[in-house]
N, CA, C and O atoms as a Tinker XYZ file with bonds, in Angstrom:
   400  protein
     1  N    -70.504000  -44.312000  -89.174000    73     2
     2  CA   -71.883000  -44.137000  -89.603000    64     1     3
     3  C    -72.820000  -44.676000  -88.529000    63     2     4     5
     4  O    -72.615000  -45.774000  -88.012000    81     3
     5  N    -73.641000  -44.058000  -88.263000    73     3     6
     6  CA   -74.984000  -44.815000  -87.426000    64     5     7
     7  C    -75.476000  -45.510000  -87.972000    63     6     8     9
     8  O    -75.808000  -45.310000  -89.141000    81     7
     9  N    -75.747000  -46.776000  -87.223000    73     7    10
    10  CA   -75.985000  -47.761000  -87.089000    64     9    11
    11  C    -77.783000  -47.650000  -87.235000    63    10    12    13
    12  O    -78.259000  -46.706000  -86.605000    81    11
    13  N    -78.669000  -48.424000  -87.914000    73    11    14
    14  CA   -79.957000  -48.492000  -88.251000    64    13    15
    15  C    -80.793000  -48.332000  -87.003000    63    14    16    17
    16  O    -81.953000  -48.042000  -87.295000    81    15
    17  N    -80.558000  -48.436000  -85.617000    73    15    18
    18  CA   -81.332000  -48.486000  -85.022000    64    17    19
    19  C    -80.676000  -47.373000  -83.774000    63    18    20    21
    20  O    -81.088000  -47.521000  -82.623000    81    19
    21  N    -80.032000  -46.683000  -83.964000    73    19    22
    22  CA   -79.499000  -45.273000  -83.671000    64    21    23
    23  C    -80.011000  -43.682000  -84.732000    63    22    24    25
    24  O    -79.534000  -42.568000  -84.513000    81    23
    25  N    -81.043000  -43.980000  -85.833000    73    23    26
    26  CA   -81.586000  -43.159000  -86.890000    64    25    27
    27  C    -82.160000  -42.112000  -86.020000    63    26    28    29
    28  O    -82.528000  -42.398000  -84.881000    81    27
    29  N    -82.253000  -40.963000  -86.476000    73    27    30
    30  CA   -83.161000  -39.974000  -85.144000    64    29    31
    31  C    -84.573000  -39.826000  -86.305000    63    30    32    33
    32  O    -84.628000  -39.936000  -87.530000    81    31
    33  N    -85.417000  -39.586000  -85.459000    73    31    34
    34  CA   -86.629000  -39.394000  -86.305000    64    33    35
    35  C    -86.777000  -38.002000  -85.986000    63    34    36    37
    36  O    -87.001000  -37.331000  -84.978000    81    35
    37  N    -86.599000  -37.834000  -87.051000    73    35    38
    38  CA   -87.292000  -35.668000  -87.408000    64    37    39
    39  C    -88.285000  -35.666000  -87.297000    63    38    40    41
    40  O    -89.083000  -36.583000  -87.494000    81    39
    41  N    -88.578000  -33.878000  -86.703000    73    39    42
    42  CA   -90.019000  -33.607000  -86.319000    64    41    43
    43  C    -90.804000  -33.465000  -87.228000    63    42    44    45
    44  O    -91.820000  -32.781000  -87.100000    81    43
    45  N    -90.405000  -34.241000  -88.597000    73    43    46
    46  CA   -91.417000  -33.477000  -89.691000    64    45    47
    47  C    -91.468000  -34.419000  -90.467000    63    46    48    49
    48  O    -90.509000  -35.190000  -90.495000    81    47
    49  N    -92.564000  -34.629000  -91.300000    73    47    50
    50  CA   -92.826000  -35.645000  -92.297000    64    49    51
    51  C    -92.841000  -36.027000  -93.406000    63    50    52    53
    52  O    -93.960000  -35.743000  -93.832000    81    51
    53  N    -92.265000  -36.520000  -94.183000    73    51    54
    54  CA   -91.895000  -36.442000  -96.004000    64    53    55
    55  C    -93.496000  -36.832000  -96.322000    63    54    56    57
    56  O    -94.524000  -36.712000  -95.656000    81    55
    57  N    -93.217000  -37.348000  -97.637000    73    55    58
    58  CA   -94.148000  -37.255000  -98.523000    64    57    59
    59  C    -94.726000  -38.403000  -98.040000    63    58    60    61
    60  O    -94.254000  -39.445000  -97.586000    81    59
    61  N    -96.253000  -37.856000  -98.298000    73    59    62
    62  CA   -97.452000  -39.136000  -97.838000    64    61    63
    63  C    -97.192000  -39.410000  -96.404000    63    62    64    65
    64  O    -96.952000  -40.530000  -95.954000    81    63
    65  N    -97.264000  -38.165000  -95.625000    73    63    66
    66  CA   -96.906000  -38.572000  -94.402000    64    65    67
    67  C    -96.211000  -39.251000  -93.569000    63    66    68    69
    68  O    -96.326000  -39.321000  -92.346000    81    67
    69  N    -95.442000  -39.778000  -94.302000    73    67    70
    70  CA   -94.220000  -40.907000  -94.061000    64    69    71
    71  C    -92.991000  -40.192000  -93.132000    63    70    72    73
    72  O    -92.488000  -39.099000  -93.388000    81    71
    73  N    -92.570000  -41.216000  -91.803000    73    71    74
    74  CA   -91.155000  -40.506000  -91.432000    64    73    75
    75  C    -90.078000  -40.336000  -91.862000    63    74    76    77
    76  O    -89.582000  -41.106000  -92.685000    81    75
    77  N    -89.454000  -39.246000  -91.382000    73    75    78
    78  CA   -87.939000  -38.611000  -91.531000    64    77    79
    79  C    -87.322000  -39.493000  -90.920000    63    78    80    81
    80  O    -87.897000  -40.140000  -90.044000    81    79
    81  N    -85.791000  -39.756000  -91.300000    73    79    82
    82  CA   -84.839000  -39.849000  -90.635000    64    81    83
    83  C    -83.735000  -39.200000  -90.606000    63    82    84    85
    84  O    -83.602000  -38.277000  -91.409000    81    83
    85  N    -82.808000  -39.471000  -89.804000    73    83    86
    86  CA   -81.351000  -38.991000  -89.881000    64    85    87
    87  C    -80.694000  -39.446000  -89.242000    63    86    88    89
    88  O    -80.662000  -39.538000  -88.015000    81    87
    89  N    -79.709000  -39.999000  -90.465000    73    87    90
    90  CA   -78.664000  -40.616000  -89.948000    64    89    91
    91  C    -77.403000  -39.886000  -89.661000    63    90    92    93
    92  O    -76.986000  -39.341000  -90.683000    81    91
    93  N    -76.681000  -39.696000  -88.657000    73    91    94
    94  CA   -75.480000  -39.154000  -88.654000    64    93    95
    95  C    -74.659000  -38.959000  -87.036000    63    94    96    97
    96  O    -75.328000  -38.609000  -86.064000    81    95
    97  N    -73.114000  -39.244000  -86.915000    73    95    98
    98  CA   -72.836000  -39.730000  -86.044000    64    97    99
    99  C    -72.292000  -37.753000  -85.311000    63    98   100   101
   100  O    -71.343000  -37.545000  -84.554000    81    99
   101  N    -72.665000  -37.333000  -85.529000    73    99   102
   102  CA   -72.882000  -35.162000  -85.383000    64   101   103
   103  C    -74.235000  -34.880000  -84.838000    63   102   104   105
   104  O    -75.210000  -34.372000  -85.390000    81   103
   105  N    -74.044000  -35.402000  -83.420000    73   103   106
   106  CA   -75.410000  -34.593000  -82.554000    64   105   107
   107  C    -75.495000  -32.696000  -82.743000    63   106   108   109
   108  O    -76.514000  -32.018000  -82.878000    81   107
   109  N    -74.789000  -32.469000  -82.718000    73   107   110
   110  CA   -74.100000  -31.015000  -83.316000    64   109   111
   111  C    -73.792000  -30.683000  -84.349000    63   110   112   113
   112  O    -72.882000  -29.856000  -84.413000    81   111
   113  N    -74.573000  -31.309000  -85.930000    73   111   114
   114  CA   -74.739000  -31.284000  -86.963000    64   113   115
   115  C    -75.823000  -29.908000  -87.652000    63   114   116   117
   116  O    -76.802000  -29.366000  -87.138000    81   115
   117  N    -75.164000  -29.674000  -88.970000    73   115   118
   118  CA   -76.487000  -28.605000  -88.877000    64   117   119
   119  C    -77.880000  -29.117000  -89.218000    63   118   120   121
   120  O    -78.808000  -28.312000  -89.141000    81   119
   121  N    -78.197000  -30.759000  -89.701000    73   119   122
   122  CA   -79.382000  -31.198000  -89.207000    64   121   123
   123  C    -79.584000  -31.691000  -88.127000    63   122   124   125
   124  O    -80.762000  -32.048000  -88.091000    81   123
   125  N    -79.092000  -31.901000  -87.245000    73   123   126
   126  CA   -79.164000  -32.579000  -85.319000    64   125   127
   127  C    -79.902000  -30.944000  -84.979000    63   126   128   129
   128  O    -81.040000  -30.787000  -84.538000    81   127
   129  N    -78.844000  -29.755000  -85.341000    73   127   130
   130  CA   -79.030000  -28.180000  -85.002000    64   129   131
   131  C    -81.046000  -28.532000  -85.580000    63   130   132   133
   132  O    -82.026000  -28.659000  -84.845000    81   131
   133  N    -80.987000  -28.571000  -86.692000    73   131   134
   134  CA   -82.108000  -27.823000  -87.100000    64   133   135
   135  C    -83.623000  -28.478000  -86.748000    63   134   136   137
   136  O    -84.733000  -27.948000  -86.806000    81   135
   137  N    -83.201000  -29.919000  -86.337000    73   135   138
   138  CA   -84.109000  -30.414000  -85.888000    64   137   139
   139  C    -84.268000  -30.069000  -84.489000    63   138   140   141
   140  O    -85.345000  -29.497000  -84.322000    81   139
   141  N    -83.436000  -30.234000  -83.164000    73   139   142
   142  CA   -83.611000  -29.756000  -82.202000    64   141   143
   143  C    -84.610000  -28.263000  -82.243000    63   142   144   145
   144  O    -85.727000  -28.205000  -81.729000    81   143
   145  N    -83.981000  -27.191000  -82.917000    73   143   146
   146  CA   -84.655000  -26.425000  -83.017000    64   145   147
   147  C    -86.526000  -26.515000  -83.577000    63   146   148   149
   148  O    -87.499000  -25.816000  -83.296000    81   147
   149  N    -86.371000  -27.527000  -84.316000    73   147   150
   150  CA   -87.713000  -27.357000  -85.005000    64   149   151
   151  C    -88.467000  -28.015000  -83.513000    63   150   152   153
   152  O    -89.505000  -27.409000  -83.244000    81   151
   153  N    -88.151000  -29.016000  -82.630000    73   151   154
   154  CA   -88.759000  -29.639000  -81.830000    64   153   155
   155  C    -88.638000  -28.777000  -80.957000    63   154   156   157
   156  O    -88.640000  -29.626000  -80.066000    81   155
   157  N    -88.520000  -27.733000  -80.339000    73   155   158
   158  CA   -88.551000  -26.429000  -79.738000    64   157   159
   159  C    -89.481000  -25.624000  -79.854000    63   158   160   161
   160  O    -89.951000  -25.072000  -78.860000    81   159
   161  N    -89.891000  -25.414000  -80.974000    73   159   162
   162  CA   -90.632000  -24.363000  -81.754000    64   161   163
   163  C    -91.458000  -25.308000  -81.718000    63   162   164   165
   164  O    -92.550000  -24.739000  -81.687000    81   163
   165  N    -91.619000  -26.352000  -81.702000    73   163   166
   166  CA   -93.273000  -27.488000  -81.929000    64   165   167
   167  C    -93.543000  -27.613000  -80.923000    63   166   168   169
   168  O    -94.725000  -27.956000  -80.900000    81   167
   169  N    -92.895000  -27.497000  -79.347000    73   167   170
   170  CA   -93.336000  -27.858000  -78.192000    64   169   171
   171  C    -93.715000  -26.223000  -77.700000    63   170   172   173
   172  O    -94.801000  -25.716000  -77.421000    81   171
   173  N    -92.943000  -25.906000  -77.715000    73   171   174
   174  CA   -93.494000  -24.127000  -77.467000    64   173   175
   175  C    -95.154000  -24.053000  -77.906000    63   174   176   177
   176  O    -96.066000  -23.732000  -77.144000    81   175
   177  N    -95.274000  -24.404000  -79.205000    73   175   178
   178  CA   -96.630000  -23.480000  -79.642000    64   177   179
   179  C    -97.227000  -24.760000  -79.196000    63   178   180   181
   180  O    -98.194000  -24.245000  -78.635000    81   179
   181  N    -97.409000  -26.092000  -79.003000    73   179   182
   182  CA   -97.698000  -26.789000  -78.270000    64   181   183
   183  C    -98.731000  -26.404000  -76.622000    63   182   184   185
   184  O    -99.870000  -26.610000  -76.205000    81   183
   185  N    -97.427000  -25.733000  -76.134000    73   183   186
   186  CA   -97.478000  -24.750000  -74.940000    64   185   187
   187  C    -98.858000  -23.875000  -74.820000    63   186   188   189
   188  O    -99.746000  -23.552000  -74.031000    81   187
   189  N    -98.505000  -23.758000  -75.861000    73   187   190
   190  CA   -99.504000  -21.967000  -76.073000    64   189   191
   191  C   -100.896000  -22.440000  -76.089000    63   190   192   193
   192  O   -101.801000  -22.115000  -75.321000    81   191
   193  N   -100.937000  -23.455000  -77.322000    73   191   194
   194  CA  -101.865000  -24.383000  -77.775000    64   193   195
   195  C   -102.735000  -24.763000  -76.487000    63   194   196   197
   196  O   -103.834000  -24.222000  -76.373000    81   195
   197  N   -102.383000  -25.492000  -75.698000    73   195   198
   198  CA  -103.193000  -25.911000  -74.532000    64   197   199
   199  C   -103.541000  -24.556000  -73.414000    63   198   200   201
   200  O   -104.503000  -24.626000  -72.649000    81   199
   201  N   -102.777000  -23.549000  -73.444000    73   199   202
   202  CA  -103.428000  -22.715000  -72.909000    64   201   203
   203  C   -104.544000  -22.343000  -73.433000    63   202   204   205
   204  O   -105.636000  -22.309000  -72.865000    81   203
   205  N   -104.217000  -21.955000  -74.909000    73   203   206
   206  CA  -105.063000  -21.124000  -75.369000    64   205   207
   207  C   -106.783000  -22.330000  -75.160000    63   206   208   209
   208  O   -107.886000  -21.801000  -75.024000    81   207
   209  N   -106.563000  -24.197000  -75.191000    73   207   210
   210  CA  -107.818000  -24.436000  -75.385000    64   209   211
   211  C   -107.996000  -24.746000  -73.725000    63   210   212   213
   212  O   -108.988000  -25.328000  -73.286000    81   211
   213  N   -107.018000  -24.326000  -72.976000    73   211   214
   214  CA  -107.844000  -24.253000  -71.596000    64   213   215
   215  C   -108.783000  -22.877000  -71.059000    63   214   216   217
   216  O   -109.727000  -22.947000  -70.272000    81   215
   217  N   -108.213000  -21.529000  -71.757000    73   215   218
   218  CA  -109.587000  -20.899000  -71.766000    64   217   219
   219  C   -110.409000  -20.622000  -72.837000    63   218   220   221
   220  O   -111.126000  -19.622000  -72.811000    81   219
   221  N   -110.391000  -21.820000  -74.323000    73   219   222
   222  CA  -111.347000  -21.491000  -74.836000    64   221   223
   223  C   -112.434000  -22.535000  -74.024000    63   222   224   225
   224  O   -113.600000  -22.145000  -73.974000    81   223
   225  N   -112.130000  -23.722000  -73.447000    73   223   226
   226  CA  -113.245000  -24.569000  -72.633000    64   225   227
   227  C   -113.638000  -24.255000  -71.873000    63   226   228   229
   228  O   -114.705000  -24.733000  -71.489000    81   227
   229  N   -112.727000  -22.823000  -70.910000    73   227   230
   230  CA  -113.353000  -22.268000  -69.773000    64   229   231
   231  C   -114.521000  -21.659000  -70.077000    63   230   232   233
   232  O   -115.429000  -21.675000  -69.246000    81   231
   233  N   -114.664000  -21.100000  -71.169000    73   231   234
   234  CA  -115.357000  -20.261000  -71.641000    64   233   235
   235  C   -117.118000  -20.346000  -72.192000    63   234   236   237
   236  O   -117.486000  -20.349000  -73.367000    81   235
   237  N   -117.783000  -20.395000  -71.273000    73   235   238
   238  CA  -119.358000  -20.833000  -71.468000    64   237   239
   239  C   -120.128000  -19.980000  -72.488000    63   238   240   241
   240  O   -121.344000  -19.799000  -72.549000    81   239
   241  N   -118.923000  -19.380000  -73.460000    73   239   242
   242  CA  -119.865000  -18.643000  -74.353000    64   241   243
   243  C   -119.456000  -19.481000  -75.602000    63   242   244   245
   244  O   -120.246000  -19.473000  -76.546000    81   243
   245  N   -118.228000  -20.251000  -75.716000    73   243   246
   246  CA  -117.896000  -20.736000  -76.651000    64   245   247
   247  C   -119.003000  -21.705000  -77.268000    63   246   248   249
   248  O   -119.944000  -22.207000  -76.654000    81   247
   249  N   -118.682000  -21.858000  -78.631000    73   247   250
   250  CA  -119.459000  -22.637000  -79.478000    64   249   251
   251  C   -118.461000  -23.633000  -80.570000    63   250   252   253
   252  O   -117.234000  -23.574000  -80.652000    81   251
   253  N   -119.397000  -24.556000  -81.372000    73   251   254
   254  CA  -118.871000  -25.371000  -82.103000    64   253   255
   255  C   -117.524000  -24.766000  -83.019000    63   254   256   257
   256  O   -116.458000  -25.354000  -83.201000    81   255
   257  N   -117.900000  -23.484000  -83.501000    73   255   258
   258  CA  -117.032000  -22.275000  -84.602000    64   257   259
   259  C   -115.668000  -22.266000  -83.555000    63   258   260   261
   260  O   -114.491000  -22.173000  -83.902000    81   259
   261  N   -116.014000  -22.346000  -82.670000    73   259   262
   262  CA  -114.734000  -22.517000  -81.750000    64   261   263
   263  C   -113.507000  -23.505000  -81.490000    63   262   264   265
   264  O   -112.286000  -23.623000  -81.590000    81   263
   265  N   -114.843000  -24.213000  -81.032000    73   263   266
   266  CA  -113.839000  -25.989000  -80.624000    64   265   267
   267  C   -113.750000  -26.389000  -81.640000    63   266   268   269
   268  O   -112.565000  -26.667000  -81.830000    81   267
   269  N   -114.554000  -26.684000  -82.787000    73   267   270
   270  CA  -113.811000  -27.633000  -84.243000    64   269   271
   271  C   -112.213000  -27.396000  -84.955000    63   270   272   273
   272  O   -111.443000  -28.313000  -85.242000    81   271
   273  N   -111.991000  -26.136000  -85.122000    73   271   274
   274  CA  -110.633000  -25.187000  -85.188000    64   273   275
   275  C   -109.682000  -25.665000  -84.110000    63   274   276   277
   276  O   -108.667000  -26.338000  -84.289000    81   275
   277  N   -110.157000  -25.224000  -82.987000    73   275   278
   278  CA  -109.128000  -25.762000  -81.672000    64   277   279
   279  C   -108.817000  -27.088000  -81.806000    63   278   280   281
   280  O   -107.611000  -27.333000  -81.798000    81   279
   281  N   -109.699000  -28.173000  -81.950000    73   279   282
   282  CA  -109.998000  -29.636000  -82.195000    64   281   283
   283  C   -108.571000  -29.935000  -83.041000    63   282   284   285
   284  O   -107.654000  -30.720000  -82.800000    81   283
   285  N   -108.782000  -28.954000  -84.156000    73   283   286
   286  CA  -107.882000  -29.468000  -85.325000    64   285   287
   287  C   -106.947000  -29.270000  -84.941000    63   286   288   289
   288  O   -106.135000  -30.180000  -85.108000    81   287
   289  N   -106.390000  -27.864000  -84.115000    73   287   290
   290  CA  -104.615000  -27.531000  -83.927000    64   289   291
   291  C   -104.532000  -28.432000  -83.099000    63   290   292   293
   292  O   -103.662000  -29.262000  -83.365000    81   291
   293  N   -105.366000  -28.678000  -81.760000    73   291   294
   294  CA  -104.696000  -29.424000  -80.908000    64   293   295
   295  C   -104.492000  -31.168000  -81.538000    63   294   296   297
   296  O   -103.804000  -31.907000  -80.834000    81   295
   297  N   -105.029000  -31.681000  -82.685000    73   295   298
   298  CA  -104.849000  -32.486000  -83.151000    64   297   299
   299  C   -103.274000  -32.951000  -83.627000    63   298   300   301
   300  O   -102.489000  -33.857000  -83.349000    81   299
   301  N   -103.315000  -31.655000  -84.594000    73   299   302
   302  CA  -101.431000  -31.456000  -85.089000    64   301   303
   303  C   -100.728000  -31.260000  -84.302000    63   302   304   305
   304  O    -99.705000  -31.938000  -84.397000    81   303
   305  N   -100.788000  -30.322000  -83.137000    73   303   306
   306  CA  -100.140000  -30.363000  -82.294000    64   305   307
   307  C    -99.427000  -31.936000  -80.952000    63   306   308   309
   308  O    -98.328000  -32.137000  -80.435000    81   307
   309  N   -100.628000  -32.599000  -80.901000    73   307   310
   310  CA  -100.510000  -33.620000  -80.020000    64   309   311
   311  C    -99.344000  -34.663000  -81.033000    63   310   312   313
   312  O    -98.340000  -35.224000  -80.595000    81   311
   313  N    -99.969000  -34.696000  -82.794000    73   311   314
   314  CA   -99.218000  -35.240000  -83.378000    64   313   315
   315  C    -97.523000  -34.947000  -83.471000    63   314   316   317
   316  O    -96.758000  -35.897000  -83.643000    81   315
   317  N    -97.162000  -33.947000  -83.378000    73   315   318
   318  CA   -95.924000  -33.344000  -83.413000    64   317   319
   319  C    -95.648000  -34.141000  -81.656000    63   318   320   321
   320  O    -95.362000  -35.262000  -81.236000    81   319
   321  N    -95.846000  -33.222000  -81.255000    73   319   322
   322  CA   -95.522000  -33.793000  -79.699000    64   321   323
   323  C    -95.123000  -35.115000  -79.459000    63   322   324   325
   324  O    -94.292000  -35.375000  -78.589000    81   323
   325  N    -95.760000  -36.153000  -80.310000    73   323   326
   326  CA   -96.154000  -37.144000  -80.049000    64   325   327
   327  C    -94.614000  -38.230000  -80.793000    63   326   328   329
   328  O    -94.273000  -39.352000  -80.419000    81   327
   329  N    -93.933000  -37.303000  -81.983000    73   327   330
   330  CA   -92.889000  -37.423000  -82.772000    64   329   331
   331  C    -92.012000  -37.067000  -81.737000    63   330   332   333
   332  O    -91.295000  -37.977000  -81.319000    81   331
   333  N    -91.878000  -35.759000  -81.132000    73   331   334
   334  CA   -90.968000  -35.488000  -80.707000    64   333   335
   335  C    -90.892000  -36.312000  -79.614000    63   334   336   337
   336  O    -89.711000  -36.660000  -79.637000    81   335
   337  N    -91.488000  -36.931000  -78.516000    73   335   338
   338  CA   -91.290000  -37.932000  -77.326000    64   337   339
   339  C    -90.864000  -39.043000  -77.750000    63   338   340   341
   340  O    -90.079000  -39.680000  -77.049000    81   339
   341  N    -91.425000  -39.696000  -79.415000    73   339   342
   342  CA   -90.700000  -40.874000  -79.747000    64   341   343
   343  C    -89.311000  -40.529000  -80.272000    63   342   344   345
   344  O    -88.421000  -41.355000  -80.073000    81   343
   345  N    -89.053000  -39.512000  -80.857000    73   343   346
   346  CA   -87.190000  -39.780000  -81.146000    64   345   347
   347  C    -86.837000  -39.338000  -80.091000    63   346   348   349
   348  O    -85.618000  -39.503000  -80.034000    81   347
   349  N    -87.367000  -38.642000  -78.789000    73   347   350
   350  CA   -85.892000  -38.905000  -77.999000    64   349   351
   351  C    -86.609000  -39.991000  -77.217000    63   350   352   353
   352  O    -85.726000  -40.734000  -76.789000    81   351
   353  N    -87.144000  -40.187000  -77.044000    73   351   354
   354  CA   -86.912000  -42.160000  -76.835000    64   353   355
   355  C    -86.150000  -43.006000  -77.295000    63   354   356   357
   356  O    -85.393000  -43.874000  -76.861000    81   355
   357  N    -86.438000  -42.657000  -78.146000    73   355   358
   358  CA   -85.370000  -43.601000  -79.656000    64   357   359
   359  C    -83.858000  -42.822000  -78.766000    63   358   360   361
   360  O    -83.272000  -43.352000  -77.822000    81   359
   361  N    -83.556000  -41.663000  -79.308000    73   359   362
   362  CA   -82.283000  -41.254000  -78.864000    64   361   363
   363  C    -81.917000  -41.528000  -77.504000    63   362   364   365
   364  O    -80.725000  -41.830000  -77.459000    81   363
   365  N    -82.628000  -41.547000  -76.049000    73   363   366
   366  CA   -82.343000  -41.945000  -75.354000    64   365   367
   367  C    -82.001000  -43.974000  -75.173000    63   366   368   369
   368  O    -81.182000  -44.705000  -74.617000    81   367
   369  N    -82.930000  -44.074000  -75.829000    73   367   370
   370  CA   -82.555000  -45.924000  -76.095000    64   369   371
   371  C    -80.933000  -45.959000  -76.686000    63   370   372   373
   372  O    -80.072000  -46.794000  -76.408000    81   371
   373  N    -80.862000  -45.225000  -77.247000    73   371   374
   374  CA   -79.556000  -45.347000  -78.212000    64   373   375
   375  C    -78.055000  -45.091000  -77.683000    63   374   376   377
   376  O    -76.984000  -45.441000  -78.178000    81   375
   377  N    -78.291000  -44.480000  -76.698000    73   375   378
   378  CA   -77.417000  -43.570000  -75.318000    64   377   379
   379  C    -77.182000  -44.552000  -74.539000    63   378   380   381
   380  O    -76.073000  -44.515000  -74.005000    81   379
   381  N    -77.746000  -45.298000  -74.321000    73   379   382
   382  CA   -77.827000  -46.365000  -72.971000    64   381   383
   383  C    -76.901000  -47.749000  -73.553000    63   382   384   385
   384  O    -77.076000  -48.435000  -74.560000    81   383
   385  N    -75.755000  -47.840000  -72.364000    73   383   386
   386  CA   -74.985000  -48.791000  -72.952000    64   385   387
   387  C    -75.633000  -49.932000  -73.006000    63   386   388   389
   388  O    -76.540000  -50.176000  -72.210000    81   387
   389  N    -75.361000  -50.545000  -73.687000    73   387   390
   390  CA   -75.972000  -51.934000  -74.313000    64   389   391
   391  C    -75.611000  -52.922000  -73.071000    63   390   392   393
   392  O    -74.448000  -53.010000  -72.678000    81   391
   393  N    -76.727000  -53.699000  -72.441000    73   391   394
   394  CA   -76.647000  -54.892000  -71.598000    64   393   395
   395  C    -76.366000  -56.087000  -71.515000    63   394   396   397
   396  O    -77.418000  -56.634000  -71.186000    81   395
   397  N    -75.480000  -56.935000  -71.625000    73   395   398
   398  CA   -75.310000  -58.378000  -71.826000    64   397   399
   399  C    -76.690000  -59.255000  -71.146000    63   398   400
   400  O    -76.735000  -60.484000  -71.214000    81   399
């Protein structure tokens, strides 16, 4: 069993916004599978996300109806992102043989 401070944190959030975990010693599990994937699909549109608000800022016609919307995805978005860099932190911390 994994050990409490080997837990992976999922890209997604239970109730009241609170984190996921998962415990399990199956990096190749079909939740290890489904999370990898979900952190794929969150960094992708991530991707898109900052394109899309690098030419809505290019854009000198844009207005508030614009950026408040953008404001918000890139909000969720940074938040996701922001999950996914801390569990593989976490997972990379966890990888690294332990130092005397």
């Amino acid at each position: 069993m994994t050990s409490p401070n080997e837990l992976r944190l999922l890209p997604w959030a239970g109730l009241e916004d609170q984190p996921c975990y998962l415990s399990t010693d199956d990096r190749d599990g079909h939740m290890s599978r489904l999370a990898d994937n979900v952190e794929a699909v969150q960094l992708g549109m991530a991707a898109e996300l900052l394109e899309q608000a690098s030419e809505t800022l290019g854009d000198e016609d844009a207005g508030l109806e614009d950026l408040r919307p953008l404001a918000k995805e890139l909000t969720g978005a940074l938040r996701d992102v922001l999950r996914v860099a801390t569990s593989r932190g976490h997972l990379l911390a966890a990888s690294e043989p332990h130092r005397s």
